[in-house]
C-alpha positions, 0 to 999 in steps of 0.5 A: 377200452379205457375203463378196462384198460383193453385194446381192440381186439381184447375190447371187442372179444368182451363185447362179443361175450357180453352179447353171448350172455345177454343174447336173449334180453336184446336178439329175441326182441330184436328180430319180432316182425320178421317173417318167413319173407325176409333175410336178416344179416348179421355183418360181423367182425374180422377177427378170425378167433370169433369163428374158429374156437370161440364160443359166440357165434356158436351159442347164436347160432344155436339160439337162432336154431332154437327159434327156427331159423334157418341159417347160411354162414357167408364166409368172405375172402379176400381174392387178393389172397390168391397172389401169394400162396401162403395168404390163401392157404391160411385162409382157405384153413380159416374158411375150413376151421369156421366150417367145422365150428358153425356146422352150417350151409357153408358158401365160401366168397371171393370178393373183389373179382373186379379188382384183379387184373384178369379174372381168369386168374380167379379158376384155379382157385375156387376149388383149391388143390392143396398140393398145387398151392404148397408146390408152389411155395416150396422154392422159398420154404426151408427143407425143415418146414417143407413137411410142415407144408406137406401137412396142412395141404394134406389136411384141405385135400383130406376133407376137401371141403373148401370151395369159392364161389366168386363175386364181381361187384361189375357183373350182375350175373356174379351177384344174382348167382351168389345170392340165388346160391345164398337163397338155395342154402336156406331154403327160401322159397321151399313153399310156394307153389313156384319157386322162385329166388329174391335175386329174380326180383332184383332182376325185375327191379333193374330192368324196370330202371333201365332206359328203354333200348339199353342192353338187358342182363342176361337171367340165370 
């Protein structure tokens, strides 16, 4: 940042474009070992622009298709997102936009479930209704931008493409379903003679460690 005089965002834009020009030399080499076993994940930045018209991601992920990889992109959302309708909808275009650009199996998360004060509040939103959440925010929108709003409710219900999967780090259930829809998406376990999905075995692995007499989670 001080060599090149950038700050974060513009310092973490050229280290993205630095890995993208570089991606053979330091990814090929990187992922040897894996095997048809494993899931490797890529943890990435917050920086929308990475996902929505810059090229990085893109050029991953078609090298990694390249070497036959199968690929699932995990979008996380915030669901504190959904107490105020203009936060949500700018997400749910972000989700939509990242969709398009990657071309991949898409699942979309809301995290942080456990945090919301009632998690019923959490259903209207996992399939977002375009026109219901503009409604909402038409009591404090000008008349000028009320089309505006009108619009881009329109572009989400037009592709309807947006939907959530939600995720409650307190609930075991939340997390097996996501990671057994993650396992779904890129098809792991399409081999064997019995399918099965690692969140099975993460099952196994915490009724091993649970104390005998103590209430077992249900399986899914």
């Amino acid at each position: 940042m001080e060599q090149f005089d950038l700050g974060p965002n513009g310092a973490l834009l050229y280290c993205m474009e630095y890995l993208e020009e570089n991606l053979r030399d330091w990814l090929f080499a990187a992922l040897e070992g894996y095997d048809d076993e494993d899931c490797v994940v890529f943890d990435c930045p917050g920086q929308i622009e990475l996902y929505s018209h810059h090229s990085a991601f893109r050029t991953l992920v078609n090298q990694m298709h390249d070497w036959s990889w199968h690929l699932v992109a995990v979008y996380m959302l915030d669901s504190q997102f959904i107490t105020d309708a203009s936060k949500f909808i700018a997400g749910c275009l972000q989700c939509q936009s990242a969709m398009m650009n990657f071309q991949l199996p898409h699942i979309n998360v809301l995290t942080k479930i456990d945090l919301l004060p009632d998690k019923t509040l959490i259903e209207p939103y996992l399939t977002p209704d375009g026109g219901a959440l503009v409604s909402g925010l038409q009591a404090d929108v000008r008349p000028a931008l009320q089309r505006l709003d009108d619009s881009v409710a329109q572009l989400l219900d037009d592709y309807s493409m947006v939907s959530f999967r939600p995720l409650d780090l307190s609930d075991f259930d939340s997390v097996s379903q996501l990671l057994y829809t993650i396992d779904c998406a890129v098809q792991f376990g399409e081999d064997s003679d019995v399918r099965t999905s690692r969140h099975e075995d993460m099952h196994e692995e915490i009724l091993c460690s649970r104390p005998s007499g103590q209430t077992q989670p249900r399986t899914v």
